[in-house]
N, C-alpha and C positions, 0 to 999 in steps of 0.2 A: 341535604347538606348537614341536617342535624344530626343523620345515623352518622357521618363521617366524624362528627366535632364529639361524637360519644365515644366514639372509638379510638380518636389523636388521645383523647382525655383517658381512655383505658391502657393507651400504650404509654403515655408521661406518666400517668400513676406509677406504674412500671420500671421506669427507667428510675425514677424518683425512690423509689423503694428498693432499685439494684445501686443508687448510690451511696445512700444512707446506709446499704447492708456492709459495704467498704470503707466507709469512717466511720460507721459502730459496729468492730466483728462480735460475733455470737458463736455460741456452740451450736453447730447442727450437726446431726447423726449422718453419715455419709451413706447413700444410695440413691435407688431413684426416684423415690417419695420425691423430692423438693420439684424436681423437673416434672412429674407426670401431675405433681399440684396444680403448677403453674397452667400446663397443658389445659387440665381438666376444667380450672376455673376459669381460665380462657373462654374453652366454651361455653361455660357456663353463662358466662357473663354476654356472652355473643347472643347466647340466645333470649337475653333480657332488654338487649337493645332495643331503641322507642323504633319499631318500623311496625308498617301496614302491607301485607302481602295483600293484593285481590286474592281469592283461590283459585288455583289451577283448575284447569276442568277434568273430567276423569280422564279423556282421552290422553289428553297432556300428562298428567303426569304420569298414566300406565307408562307411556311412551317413555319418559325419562326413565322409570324406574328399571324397563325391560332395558334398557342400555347398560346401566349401572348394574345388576343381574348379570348380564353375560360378562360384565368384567370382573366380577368378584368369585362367580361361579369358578373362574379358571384357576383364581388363587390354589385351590387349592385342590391335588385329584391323590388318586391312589392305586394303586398299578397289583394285580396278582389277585390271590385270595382278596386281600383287603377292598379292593375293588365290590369285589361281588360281596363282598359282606357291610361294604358303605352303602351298596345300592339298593339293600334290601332296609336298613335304617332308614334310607330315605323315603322308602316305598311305605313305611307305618309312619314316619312322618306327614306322608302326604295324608293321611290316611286321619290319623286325630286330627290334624289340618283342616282336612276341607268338614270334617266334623264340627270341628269349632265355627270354621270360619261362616257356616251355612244359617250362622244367628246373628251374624256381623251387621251392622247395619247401611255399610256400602257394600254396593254390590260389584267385588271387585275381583282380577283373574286371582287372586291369593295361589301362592306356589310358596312351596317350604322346601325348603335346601337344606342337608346336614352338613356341618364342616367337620372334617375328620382329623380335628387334632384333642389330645387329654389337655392340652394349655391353654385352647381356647376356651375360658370358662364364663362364656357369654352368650349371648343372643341377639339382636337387630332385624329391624325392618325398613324395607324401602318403601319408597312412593309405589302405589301404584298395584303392591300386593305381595312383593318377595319378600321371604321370610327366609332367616339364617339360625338357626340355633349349632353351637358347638357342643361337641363329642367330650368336654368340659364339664359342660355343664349337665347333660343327661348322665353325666356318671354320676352325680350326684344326689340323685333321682331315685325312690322309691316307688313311684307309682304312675302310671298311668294321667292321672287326675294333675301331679305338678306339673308334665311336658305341658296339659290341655292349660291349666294355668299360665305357663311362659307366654304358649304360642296366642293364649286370649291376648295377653299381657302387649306384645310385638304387634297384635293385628288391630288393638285399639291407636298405637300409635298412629298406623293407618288412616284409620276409621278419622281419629281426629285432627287429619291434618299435621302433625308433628312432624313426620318425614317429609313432607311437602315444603312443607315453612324451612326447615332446617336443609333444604336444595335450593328455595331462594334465598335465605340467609349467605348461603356460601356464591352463587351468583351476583350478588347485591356487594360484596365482599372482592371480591377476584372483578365486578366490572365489566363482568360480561352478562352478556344475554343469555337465557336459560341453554337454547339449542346448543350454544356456541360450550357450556360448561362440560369437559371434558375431564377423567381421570379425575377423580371427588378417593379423595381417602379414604380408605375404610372408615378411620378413627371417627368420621365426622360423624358415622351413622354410630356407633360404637359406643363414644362419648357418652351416652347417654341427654336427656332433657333436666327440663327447670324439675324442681321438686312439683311443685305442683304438676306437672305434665305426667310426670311419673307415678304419684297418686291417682290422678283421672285414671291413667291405663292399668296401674293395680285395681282398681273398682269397677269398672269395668270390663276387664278381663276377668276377671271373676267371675262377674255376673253372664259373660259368653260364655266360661266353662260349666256354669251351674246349670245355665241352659242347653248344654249338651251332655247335661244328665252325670257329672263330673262333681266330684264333692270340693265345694269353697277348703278344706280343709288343706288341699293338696294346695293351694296357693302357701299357707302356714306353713308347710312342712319344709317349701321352695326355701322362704326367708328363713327360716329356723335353721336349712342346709345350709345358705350361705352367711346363717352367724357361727355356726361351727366353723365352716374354712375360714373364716378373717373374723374371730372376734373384736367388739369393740376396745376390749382393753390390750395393749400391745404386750406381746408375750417374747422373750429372749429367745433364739434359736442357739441353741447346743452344738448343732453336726450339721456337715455340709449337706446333705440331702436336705435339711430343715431350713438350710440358709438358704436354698435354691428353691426350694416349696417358698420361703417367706417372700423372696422377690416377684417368686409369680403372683401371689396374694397382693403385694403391693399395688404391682400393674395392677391389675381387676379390681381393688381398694379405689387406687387413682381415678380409671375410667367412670368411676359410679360414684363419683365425688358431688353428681349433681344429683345423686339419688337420695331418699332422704335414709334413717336409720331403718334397720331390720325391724327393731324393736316397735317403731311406729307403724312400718306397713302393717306389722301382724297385728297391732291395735287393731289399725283400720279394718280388716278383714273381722276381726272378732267383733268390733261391733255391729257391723251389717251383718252380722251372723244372729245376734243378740236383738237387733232390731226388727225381724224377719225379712230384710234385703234380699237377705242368702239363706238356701236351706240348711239346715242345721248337722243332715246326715253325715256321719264320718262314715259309712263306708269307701274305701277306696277302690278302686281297679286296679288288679295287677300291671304291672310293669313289663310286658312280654319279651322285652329285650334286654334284661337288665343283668341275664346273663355276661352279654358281651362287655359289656360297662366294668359287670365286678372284674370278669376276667382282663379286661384293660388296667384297672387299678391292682391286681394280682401282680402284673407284671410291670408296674410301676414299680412298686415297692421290691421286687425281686431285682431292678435294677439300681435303686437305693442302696440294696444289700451289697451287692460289687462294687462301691464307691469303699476302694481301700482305705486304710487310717494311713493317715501321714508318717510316713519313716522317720520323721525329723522329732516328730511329737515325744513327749516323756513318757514312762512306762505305763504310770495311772492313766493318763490323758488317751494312750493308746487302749487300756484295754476298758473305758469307756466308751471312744467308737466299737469297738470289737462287740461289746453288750449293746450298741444301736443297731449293728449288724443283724443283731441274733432277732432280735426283734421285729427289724424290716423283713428276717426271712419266714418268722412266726406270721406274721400278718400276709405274706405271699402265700404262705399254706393254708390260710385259714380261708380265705381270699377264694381260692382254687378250690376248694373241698365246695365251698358257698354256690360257686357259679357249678360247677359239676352237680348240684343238687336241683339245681332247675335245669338244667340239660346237662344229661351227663356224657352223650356223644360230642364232644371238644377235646381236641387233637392238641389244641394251644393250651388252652388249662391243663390238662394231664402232662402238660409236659414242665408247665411251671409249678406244677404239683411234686411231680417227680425231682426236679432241681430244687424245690425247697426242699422238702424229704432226704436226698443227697447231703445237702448242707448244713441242714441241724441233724445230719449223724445218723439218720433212720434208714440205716441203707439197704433192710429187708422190704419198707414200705416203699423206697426208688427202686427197689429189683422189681418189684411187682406193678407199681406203675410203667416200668418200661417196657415191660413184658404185655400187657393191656395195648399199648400203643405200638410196639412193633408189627402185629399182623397187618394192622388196614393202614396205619400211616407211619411207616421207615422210616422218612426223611424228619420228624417229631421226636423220634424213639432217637436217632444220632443227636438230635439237637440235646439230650441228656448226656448224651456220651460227651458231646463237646461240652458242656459246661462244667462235669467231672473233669476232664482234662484242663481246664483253662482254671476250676480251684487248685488242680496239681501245681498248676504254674508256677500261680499266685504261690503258693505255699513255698514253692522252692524260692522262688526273689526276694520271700521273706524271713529267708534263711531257715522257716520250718521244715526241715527234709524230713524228721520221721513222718510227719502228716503228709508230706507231698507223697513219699513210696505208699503208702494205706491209702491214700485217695488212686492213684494210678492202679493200684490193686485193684481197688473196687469196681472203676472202669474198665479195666478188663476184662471183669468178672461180665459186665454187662457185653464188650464184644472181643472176645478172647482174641491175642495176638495182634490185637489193632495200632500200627506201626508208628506213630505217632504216640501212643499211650506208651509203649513199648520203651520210645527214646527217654518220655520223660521217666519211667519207674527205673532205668540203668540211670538216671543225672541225681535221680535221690539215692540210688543205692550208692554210689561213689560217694556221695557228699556223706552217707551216714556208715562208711566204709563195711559195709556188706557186697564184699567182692564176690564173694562165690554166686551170690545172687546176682550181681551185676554180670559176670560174665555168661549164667545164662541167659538174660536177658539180651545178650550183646550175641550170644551164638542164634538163640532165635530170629533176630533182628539180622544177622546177618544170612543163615541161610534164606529167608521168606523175604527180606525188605532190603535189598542192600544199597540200594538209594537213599533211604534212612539211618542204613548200617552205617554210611560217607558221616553224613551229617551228626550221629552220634562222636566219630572219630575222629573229626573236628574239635567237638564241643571237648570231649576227652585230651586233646593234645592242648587246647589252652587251658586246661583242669590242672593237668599233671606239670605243666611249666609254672601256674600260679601257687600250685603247691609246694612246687620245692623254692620258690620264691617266699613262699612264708613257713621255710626249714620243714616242712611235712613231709619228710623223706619217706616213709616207708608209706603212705599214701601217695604222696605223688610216683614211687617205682609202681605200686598196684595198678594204677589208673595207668599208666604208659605202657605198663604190660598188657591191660587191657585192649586199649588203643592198638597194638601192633599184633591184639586178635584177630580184630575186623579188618586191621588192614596193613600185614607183613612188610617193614625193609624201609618205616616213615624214618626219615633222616633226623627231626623235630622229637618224636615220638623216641626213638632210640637214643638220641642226645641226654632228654631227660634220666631216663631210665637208668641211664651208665653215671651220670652226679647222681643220681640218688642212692645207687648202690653204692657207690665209691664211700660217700657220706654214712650211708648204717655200715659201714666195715664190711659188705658183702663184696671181697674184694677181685672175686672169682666172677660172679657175678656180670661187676663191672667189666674185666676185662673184658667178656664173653661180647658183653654190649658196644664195647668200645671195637672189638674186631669186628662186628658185624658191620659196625661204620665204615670205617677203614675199606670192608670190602664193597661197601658204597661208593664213596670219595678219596680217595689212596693219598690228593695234594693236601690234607689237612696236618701242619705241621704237631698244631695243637694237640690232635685228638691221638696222634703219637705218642705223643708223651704221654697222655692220661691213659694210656692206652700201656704203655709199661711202668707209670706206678702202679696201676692196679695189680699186673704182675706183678709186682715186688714187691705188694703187699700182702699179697696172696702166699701162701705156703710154696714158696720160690723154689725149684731145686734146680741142679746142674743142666739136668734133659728140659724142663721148660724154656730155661735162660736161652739153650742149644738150638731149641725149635725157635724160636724166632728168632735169632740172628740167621737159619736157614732161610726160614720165610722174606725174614728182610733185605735177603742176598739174592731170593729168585725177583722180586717185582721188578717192573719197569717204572722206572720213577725220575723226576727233574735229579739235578745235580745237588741244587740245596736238600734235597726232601732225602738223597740218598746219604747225604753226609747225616742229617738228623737222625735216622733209621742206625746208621754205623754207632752212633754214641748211642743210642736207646739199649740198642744189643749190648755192646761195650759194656755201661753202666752192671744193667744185669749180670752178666759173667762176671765184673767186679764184685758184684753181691754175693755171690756162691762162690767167691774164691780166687777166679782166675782172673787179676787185672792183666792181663799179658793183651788184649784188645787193646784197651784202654790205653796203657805204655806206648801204644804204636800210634796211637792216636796223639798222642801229646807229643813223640818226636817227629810224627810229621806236622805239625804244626808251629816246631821251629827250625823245619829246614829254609832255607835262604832262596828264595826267587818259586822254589818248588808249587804245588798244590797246597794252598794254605785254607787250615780253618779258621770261619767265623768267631769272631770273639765272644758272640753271646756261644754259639755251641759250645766252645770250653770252656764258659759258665756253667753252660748242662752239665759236662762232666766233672766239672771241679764238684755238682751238688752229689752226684751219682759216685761220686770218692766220698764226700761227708755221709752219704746214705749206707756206704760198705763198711765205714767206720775205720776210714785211711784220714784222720786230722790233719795230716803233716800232708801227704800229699793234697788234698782238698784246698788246703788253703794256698799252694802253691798253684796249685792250676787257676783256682778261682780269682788270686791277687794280679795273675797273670793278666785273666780276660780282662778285668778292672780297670787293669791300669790303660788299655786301650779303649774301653769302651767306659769312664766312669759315671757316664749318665743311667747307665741300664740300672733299672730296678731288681730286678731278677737274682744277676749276677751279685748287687749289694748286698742283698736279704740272703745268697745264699754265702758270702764272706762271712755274715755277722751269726750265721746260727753255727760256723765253725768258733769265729771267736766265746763265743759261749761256753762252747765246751773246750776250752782252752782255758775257759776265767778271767778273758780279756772285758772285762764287764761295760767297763764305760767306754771303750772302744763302741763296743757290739750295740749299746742304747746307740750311739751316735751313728751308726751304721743301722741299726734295725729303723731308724726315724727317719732317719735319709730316703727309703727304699719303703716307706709308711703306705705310698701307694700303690705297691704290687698286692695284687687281688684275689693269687692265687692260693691254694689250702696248706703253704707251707708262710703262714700268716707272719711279716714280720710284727707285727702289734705284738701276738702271743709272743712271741722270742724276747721284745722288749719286755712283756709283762716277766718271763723266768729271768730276763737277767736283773729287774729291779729286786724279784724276789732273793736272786743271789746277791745281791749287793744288800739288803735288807731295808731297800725301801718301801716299805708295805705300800701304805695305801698308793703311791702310784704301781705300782705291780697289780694289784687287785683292780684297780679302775680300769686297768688294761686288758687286763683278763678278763672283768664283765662285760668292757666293747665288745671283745671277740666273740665271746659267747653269744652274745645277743644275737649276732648274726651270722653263726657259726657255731650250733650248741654242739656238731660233733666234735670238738675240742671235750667233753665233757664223758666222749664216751673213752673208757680205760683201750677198749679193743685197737680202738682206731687211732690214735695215738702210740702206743707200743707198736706198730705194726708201721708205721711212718717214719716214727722216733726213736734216738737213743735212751736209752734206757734210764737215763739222766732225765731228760724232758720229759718223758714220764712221768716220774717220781716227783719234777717238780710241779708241771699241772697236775696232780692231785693234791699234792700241798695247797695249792691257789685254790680249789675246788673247797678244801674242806675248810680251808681259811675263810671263805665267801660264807661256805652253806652256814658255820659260828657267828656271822655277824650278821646275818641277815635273819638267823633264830633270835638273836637277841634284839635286832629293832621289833621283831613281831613284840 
């Protein structure tokens, strides 16, 4: 009754201290120190409580212990290589093991188990003789003499009962009877003991490792390793690798919260050293494994180094991580060189040798490490290639393309034509507009990979749509010409290609592009039209106009699509000359009951008369379609860039604003900006005209406007042009 009234009394302290912490708030650091405190002093405190265990007898508690053993044993396995390379760890485990253990002073089945994780950076012992040490903690390990130190360390707790007490502790606790205690935490064993408990098995462990001819010194060098990983004075972490190193530190801080300080154990040892307790020789024993350990902590910090800098971070902040980087990759090679000098047949170090080598730049020293590891082990010597490849990536997401095409270089260099390397050195060459290289990249790719060729042509048709979406005309036409290398007659792919031409004045070009659609999809009215301005922007002559009113007279086509085709021709012939179409077009469209046109199409032609430079008719056609249809945008925007050139000014602003929302390259904004300018309203002319531009710099080119435009609107966007480029020299 009284353990229990010690224990009501440790959980009210408790509660007493979680109320008080809510009517007096404090500053606390946020993480998991507070919770694995509370954890640790828990046990701590559990194991202070007034109880009297009898002792178990050997059989009993081997018997617990072997239970406990087979369920912790499963925590944790390892499958492939790693397997046979845990199992040979565990095999020189057993090995100092039953070395040490053979001075023990119970005489008991002692078995030593390795845990194969880098985070477990611990050790524990059961009742009864199992021993665990993690993959943790022997990386930390120099010698031979600190494993025999750990595992003295783990096998005194044994020896004196600590494991024992602390499995009736937790029976005594839970209520039940020892047989009956089932599924026991790891942590319990974990936790660690009283300080005092923990001194006894530092002294003692000691004194098992000296006796098996193990120098006391390798205990020091244990505690000394883990004042380097968690020093006592708290130190700031910089970079997230360091935030995430500091959290693991905390854990394994927290658990050994009932240990006493580094600085005292190593007292203690030095003065049994000093007293003649312990012999005094520093010889140590090599470490015969400690290859694996560096090469573990090699590829630690190799993956530190791939923990990118935050996109969001500021320039300096960014290329501080960027020099943490350099550094995790520095210590990944150094790492690598170290474990290769105690065994230099390792397939895994050579490879994390070679990908550091890669990444700080040494790319004669990765050709040669890859070269070393491709005869006996292939699948090693790729894993370089892939990691060349995946800095490519990296380089390209972070909009570095010159480095991404020189890294893809490089990996090719290691396995030439490799289809995958292939796609990303053509995604840097487009982004760093090195076509001619990109296109052979895209012909090799496509005669050898055309599975990957797809996937390139892909990646290329949302390029070349993103491009001309941020006005990169003559890169976005490169990349769609590209695109329709690998894969001829893409509808996406040609769509681009024909605005971007249209847009640098290539207006030959366009048309070429815009035919080849048409002979794709023949019902697109749209691509009609764009399809004879481009003609008629193009060095127009009688026999062009000629050919495609033939052409448009043989298809098979709807009735709308063929009335559209009649005015496209029309238009044309009007341009070179002959409105005698056109005239036929406009009186059939006021015969009485007959076959009547659409009113937006006699919009089309009313703009295809202002395009021929017939004003007077233009505006009769066009007031015509209007006045039946006055919602159309189209038709308003093309009324008002007649009234412009007529000098109807404040008409045409009120007609160019009306019709603000057509979206097509015959811009009413720009029209309103030249008619503010003819009215001499500057600054809103000019405001108008930098809308347009912004998002429409071919306004800006002389070709493509003359070539659109009257000769008039011409003259006045480059007035607006040189008006802009003056005031915006003078805010500089």
């Amino acid at each position: 009754m009284k353990h229990w009234a010690a224990f009501v009394g440790i959980v009210a302290a408790l509660a007493a201290a979680l109320v008080w912490s809510e009517v007096r708030k404090v500053e606390a650091r946020v993480g998991p120190e507070p919770i694995l405190n509370l954890i640790a002093d828990s046990e701590h405190e559990l194991t202070r409580l007034p109880v009297a265990f009898a002792p178990l007898s050997d059989a009993e508690e081997i018997k617990i212990g072997r239970r406990l053993e087979a369920d912790y044993a499963g925590l944790w396995r390892s499958e492939g290589e790693e397997e046979a390379q845990d199992r040979a760890i565990e095999e020189y485990l057993q090995q100092v093991g039953a070395k040490v253990a053979a001075h023990a002073h119970r005489k008991l089945p002692y078995r030593f188990h390795y845990v194969p994780s880098m985070d477990f950076i611990n050790a524990f012992a059961l009742p009864g003789g199992p021993v665990f040490v993690g993959g943790g903690l022997m990386a930390l390990m120099d010698s031979e003499d600190e494993l025999a130190a750990v595992i003295g360390h783990e096998i005194e707790h044994i020896d004196h009962y600590h494991c024992a007490e602390r499995v009736q502790i937790e029976a005594a606790l839970r209520g039940v009877p020892l047989g009956g205690l089932i599924a026991v935490p790891v942590g319990v064993f974990v936790a660690g003991y009283s300080k005092t408990q923990e001194l006894e098995a530092d002294a003692e462990g000691a004194r098992l490792a000296a006796a098996s001819a193990y120098s006391a010194h390798g205990a020091i060098d244990m505690f000394q390793a883990f004042e380097r990983l968690y020093p006592t004075q708290n130190v700031r972490s910089n970079t997230p690798p360091e935030e995430v190193s500091k959290v693991a530190l905390e854990t394994l801080q927290g658990y050994f919260r009932s240990h006493p300080l580094n600085a005292e154990r190593i007292d203690q040892i030095q003065k049994m050293i000093a007293a003649g307790e312990l012999p005094a020789v520093r010889q140590t024993t090599p470490f015969p494994l400690a290859y694996i350990f560096i090469t573990e902590r090699a590829w630690r910090s190799l993956q530190a180094a791939r923990v990118r800098p935050y996109a969001f971070l500021k320039a300096k902040e960014k290329q501080k991580r960027e020099a943490e980087r350099v550094k995790q990759y520095e210590e990944a090679r150094k790492l690598a060189v170290q474990s290769l000098e105690l065994k230099p047949d390792q397939p895994r170090a050579m490879e994390i040798l070679a990908v550091a080598q890669f990444a700080l730049g040494d790319h004669p020293g990765a050709i040669s490490s890859y070269n070393k590891l491709l005869p006996d082990y292939p699948t090693f010597a790729d894993g370089v290639r892939q990691y060349a490849d995946a800095m490519a990536e990296e380089a390209l997401e972070t909009q570095q393309y010159e480095n991404a095409a020189k890294l893809a270089k490089q990996s090719l260099e290691l396995q030439p034509d490799q289809p995958e390397t292939l796609k990303l050195l053509a995604e840097a060459q487009f982004w760093t507009s090195d076509f001619a290289g990109a296109a052979e990249t895209c012909r090799r790719l496509k005669n050898m990979y055309p599975e990957t060729a797809e996937r390139l042509r892909v990646y290329a048709d949302g390029l070349a749509a993103s491009m001309w979406a941020q006005h990169k005309y003559d890169a976005a036409a490169r990349v769609a010409a590209l695109s329709l290398d690998l894969s001829p007659n893409q509808q996406g792919a040609l769509a681009t290609l024909a605005k971007a031409q249209f847009a640098l004045a290539n207006f030959s070009a366009a048309a070429a592009a815009y035919r080849q659609l048409l002979d794709l999809h023949l019902s697109n009215a749209d691509v009609v039209r764009r399809y004879a301005d481009s003609l008629s922007a193009a060095d127009l002559t009688p026999r062009a106009a000629q050919d495609f009113q033939a052409w448009s007279a043989s298809i098979q086509v709807s009735p709308a699509l063929e009335t559209d085709l009649r005015i496209e021709a029309a238009g044309l012939m009007a341009m070179t000359g002959n409105d005698a179409p056109a005239k036929a077009i406009v009186a059939e469209s006021q015969e009485p009951g007959g076959f009547r046109i659409a009113p937006e199409a006699l919009g089309r032609l009313g703009w295809w008369y202002y395009r021929a430079g017939n004003y007077e008719m233009s505006h009769t056609v066009v007031g015509r379609a209007l006045a039946a249809r006055p919602g159309n945008f189209a038709t308003q925007t093309a009324l008002a860039w007649n009234e412009l050139e007529q000098h109807q000014f404040d008409i045409a602003i009120r007609h160019f604003t009306a019709s603000a929302r057509n979206t097509s390259w015959n811009s009413p904004i720009m029209g309103r900006a030249l008619a503010h300018w003819q009215a001499h309203q500057i600054d809103d002319a000019l405001a108008d005209f930098e809308s347009v531009t912004k998002n429409a710099p071919e306004w800006r080119n002389p070709s493509w406007v003359r070539a659109l435009f009257p000769a008039s609107v011409a003259e006045g966007v480059g007035a607006l042009d040189s008006e802009c480029q003056k005031r915006l020299a003078v805010r500089r």
